[in-house]
C-alpha positions in Angstrom: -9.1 27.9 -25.4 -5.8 27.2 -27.2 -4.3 30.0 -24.7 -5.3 27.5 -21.6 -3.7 24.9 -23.4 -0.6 26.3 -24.1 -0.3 27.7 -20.6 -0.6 24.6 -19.5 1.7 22.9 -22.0 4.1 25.1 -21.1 4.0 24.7 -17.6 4.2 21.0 -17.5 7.4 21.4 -19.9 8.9 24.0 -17.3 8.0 20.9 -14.4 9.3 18.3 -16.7 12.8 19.8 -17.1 13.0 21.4 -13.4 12.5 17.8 -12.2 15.1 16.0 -14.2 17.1 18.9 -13.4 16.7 18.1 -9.7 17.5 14.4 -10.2 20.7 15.4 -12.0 21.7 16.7 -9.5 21.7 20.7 -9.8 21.7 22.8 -6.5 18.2 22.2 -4.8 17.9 25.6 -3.0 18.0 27.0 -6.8 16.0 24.6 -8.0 13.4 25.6 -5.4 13.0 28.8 -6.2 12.6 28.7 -9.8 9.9 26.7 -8.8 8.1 28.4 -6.2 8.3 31.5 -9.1 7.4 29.7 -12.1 4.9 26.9 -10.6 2.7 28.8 -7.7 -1.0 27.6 -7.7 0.3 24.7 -10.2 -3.2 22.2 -11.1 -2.1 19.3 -9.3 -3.8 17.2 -12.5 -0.7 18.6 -13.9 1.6 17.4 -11.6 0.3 14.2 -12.1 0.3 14.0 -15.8 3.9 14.9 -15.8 4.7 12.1 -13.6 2.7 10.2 -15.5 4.4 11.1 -19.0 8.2 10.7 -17.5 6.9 6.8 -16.8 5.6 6.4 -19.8 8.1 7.6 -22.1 10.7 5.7 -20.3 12.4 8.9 -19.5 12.8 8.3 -15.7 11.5 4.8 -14.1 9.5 4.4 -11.6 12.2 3.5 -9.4 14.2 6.7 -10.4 10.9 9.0 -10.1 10.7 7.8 -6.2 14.2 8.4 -5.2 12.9 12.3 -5.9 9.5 11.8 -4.5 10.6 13.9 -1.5 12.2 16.3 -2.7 9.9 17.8 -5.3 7.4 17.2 -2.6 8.8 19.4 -0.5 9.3 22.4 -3.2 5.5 21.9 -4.6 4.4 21.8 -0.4 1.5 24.0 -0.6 2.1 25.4 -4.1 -0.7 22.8 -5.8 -3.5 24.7 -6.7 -7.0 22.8 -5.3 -9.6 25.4 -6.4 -10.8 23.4 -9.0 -11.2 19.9 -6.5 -14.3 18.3 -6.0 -16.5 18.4 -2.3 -15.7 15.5 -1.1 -19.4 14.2 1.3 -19.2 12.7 4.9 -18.7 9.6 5.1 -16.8 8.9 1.6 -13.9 6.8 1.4 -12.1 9.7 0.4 -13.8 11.6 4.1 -12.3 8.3 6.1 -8.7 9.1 4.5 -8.9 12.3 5.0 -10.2 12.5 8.6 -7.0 9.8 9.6 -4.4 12.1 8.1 -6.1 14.3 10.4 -5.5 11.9 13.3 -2.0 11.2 12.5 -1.0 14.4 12.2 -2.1 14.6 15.3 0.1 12.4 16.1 3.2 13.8 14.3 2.5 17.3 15.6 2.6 15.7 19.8 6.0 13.8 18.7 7.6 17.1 17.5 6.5 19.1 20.6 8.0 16.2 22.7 11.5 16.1 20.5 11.4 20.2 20.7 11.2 19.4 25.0 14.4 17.6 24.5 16.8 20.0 24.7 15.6 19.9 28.6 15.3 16.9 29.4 17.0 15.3 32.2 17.6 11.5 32.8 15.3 11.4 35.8 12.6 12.5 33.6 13.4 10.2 30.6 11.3 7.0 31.5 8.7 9.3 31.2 9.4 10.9 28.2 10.1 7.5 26.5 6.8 6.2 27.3 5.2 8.8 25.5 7.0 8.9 22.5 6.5 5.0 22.6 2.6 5.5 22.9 2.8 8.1 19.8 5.2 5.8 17.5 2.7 3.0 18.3 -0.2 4.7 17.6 1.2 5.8 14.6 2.0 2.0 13.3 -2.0 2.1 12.8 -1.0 3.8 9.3 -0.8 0.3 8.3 -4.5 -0.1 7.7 -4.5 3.2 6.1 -1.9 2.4 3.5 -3.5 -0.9 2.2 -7.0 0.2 1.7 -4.8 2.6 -0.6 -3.1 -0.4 -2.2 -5.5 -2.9 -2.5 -8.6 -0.8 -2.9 -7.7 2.8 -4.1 -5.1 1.7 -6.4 -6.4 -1.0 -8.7 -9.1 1.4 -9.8 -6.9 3.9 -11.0 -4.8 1.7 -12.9 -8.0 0.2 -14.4 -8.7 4.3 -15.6 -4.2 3.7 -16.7 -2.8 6.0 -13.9 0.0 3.8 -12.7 2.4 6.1 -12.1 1.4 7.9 -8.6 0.1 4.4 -7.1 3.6 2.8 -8.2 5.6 5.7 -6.4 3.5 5.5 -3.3 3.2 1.8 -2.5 7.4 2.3 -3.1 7.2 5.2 -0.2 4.6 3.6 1.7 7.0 0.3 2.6 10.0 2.8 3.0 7.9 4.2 6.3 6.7 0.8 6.9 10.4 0.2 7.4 11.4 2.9 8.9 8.5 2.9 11.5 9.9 -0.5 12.4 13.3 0.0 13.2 11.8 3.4 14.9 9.5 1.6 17.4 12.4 -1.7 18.0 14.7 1.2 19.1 12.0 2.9 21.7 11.6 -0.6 22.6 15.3 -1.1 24.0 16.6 0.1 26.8 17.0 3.9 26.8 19.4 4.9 29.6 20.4 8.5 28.9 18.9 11.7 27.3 22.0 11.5 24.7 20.9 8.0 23.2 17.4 9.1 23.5 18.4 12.6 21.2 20.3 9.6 18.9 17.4 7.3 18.3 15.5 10.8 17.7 18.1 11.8 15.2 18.5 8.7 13.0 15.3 7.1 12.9 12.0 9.1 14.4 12.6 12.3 12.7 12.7 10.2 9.3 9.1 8.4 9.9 7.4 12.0 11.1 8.9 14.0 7.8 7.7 10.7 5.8 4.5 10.7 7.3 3.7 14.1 7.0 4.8 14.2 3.3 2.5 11.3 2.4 0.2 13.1 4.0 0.5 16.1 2.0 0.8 13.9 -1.4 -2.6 12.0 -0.7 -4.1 15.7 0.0 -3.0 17.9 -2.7 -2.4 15.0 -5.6 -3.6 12.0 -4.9 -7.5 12.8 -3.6 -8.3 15.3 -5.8 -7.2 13.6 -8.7 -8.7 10.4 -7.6 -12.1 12.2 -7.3 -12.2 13.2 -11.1 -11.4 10.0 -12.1 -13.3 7.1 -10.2 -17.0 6.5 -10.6 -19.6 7.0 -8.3 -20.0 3.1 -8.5 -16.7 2.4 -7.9 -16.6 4.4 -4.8 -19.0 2.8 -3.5 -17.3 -0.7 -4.1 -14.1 0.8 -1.9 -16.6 2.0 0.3 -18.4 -1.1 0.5 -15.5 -3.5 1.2 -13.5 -0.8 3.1 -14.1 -3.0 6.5 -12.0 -6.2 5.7 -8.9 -3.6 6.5 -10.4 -1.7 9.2 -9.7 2.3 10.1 -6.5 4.0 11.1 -6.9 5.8 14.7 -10.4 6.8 13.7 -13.7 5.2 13.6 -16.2 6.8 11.4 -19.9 7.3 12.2 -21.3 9.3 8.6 -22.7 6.5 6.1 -22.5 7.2 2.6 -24.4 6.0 -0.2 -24.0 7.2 -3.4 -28.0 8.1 -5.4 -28.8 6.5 -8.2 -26.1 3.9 -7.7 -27.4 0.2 -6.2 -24.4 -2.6 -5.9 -25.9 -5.8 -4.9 -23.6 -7.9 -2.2 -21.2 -10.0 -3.8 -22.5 -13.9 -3.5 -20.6 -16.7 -4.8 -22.7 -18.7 -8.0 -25.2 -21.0 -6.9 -24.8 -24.7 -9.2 -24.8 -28.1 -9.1 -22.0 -30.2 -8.8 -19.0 -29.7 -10.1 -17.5 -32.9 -12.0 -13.6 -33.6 -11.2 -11.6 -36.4 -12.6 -11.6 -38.0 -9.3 -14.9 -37.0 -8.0 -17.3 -33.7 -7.5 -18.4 -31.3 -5.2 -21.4 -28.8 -5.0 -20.5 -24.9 -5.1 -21.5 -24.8 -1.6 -19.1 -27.7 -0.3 -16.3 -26.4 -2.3 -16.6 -22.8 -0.6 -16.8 -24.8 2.7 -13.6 -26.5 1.9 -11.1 -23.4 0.9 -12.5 -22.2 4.2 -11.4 -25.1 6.2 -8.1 -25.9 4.0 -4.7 -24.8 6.5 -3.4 -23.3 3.4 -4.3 -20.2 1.4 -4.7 -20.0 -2.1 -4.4 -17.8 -4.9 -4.5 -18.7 -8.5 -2.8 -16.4 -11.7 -3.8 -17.8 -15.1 -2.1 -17.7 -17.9 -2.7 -13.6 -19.0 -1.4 -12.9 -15.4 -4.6 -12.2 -14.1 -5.7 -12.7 -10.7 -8.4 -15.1 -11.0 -9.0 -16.7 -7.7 -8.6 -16.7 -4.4 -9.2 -18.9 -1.1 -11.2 -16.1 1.4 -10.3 -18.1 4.7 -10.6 -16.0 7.8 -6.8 -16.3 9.1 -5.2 -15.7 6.0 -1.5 -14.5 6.1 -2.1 -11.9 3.2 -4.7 -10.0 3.0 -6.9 -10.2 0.0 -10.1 -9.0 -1.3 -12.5 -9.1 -4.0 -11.3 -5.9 -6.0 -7.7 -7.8 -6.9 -10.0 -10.4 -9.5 -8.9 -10.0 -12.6 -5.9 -7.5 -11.8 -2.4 -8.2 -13.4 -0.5 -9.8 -10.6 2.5 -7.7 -10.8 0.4 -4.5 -9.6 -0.5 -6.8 -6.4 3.1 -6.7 -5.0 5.3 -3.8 -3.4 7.6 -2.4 -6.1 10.5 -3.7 -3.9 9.5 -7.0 -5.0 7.8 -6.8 -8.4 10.9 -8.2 -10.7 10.8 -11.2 -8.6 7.4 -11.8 -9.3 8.2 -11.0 -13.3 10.6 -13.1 -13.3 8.9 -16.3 -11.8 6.4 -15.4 -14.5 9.1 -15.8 -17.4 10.9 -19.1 -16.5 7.4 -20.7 -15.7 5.8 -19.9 -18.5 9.4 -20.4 -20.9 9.4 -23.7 -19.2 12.2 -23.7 -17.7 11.2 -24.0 -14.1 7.9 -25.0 -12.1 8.2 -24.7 -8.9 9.4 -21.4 -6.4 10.0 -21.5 -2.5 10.2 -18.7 -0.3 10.0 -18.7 3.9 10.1 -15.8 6.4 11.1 -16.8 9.6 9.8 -14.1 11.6 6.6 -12.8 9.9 4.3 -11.0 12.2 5.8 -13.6 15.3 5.0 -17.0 13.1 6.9 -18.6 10.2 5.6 -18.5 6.8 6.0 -21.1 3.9 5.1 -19.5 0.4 5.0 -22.1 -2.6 4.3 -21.1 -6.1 4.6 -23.9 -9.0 3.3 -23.9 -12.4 -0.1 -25.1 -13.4 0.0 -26.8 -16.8 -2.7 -28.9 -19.0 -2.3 -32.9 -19.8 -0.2 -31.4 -23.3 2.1 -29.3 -20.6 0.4 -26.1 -21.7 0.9 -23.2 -19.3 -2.5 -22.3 -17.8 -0.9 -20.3 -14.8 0.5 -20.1 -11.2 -0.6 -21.1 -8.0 0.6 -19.7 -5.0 -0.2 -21.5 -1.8 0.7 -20.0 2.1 1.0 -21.6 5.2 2.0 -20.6 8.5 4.0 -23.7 9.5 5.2 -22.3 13.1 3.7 -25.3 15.1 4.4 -27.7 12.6 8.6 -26.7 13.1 7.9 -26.9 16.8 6.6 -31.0 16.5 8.8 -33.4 18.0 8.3 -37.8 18.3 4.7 -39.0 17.4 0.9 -38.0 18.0 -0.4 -41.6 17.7 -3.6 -41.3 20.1 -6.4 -39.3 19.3 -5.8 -35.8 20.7 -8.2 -33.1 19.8 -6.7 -29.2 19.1 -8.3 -26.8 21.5 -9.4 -23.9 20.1 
């Protein structure tokens, strides 16, 4: 036994150094190749854990551990030893994931044969070939769904079992694509008049989204699956499983059902009780659910140990939410990209020393977006939290003179 575990201490030093020898800076062909030699058939738990451990000893931050995501990606491509991985049963979440990387590489593998064509192509046959790397970059924008039932389901579960290192680095890479994949489908959008600017746009931007696509791929396959099926319970499977529809399916829709034996989750339904006594008057549970339906406004409410606590489940939200975020810190709800701002709202509301926050996008998604966070404090001004309230306000910028007569909104 002690031979195993000095094998394996020894390799996850080797991986240690190698990888903070690559972020130094040192010749990556060399690099490489020491790896490929030292690290073949690597346990991808052990990849993992030496992520993990640079994180956690403050050795490398997260930020620093994604700017190398790709490249030690591309060295361990292949190399990650999955013998020991668990079957994984039709119609798991894990299945769904799996059976869209499937579909997108689909996807990736059509764009390359098209940018391979290009070499030939004339400008008589470019509308054409536009139009079909168009319909592939569009299709692949479906990642989208893929990538937050990763973030909002997957992830919270393996930080509750304290793996926060992987989800970090790949909610960073997953809005890098996002990006990416943006600019990508504007430019396809524009006018294309010749086979040079078409070879251009292929250049600079769609050759980026396929290799970061195909590498997530690869991550969520050899590292992230595997490990997330030693880790997760049956029961919490089934909780991805079972709220896996609020964020829909990415270029597949899956006909297995799965149902873990022995495990029986109940639906969710809100507390049944009588009325609720306010200061200025009360409601029943069932009237107060009906009204955070009906309010024009969404809101979400931090309390005071950063917590998610609550949130208002209308139908058109602007940001998604869903059950599994209760009682998760805030700060592991938001992109990395944006976490400090988040942190620091956090600090000056709860110092004191401000109460209120405003943010607006004027182009989210075609509508504008008001975001409002202020301070929720006690009678004494103790700090009990933060709400955040959302609104899209994109008709209410558009309202000139008066609405004095009765006028009823068409729906």
């Amino acid at each position: 036994m002690s031979e195993f575990i000095n094998n394996s201490s020894l390799r996850k030093e080797k991986l240690r150094n190698l990888l903070l020898r690559v972020h130094a800076g040192e010749n990556i062909d060399s690099i490489r190749q020491e790896l490929i030699e030292a690290l073949t058939n690597i346990p991808y738990n052990e990849v993992v854990e030496v992520e993990q451990e640079m994180i956690d000893d403050k050795v490398l931050t997260e930020e620093e551990i994604l700017q190398f995501c790709d490249i030690h990606t591309d060295i361990l491509d292949g190399k990650i030893d999955q013998s020991g991985a668990k079957t994984i049963p039709a119609g798991h979440p894990v299945d769904t994931f799996q059976k869209e990387n499937v579909a997108l590489k689909s996807e990736t593998e059509k764009a390359y044969g098209l940018i391979k064509s290009v070499k030939d192509l004339t400008n008589d046959k470019l509308p054409g070939f536009v139009i079909q790397m168009r319909t592939i970059f569009n299709a692949l924008s479906d990642i989208d769904k893929h990538y937050k039932r990763k973030e909002f389901l997957l992830f919270p579960y393996m930080e509750k079992h304290l793996i926060t290192g992987p989800p970090t680095v790949m909610w960073g890479k997953h809005d890098e694509l996002r990006g990416f994949l943006n600019i990508a489908i504007k430019e396809l959008e524009g006018s294309i008049t010749t086979v040079e600017q078409m070879q251009s746009i292929i250049e600079k931007h769609l050759n980026i989204v396929l290799e970061l696509v195909d590498g997530m791929i690869m991550k969520e396959e050899e590292i992230l699956f595997p490990m997330a099926m030693d880790t997760l319970t049956e029961e919490e499977w089934f909780r991805i499983y079972s709220e896996t529809l609020e964020f829909g399916f990415c270029l597949i829709d899956p006909e297995d059902e799965w149902k873990p034996t022995g495990v029986t989750i109940e639906k969710q339904e809100y507390i049944e009780a009588g009325a609720i006594q306010l200061s200025s008057g009360s409601f029943d549970v069932q009237q107060l659910e009906a009204l955070f339906l009906h309010l024009p406004i969404d809101i979400t409410f931090v309390d005071a140990n950063d917590k998610v606590a609550f949130f208002s489940h209308s139908p058109k939200r602007v940001f998604e939410r869903n059950r599994s975020i209760i009682g998760r810190d805030v700060s592991m709800c938001h992109p990395p990209g944006s976490v400090h701002i988040v942190e620091q709202i956090i600090a000056d509301f709860k110092s004191g020393k401000e109460n209120k926050a405003v943010f607006w996008m004027s182009n989210f998604q075609g509508r504008f977006i008001y975001i409002e966070f202020s301070a929720v404090r006690d009678k004494e001004n103790n700090y009990l939290g933060i709400v955040e309230i959302t609104q899209d306000i994109t008709k209410m910028r558009q309202l000139e003179g008066d609405q004095r007569l009765l006028s009823y909104e068409k729906k």
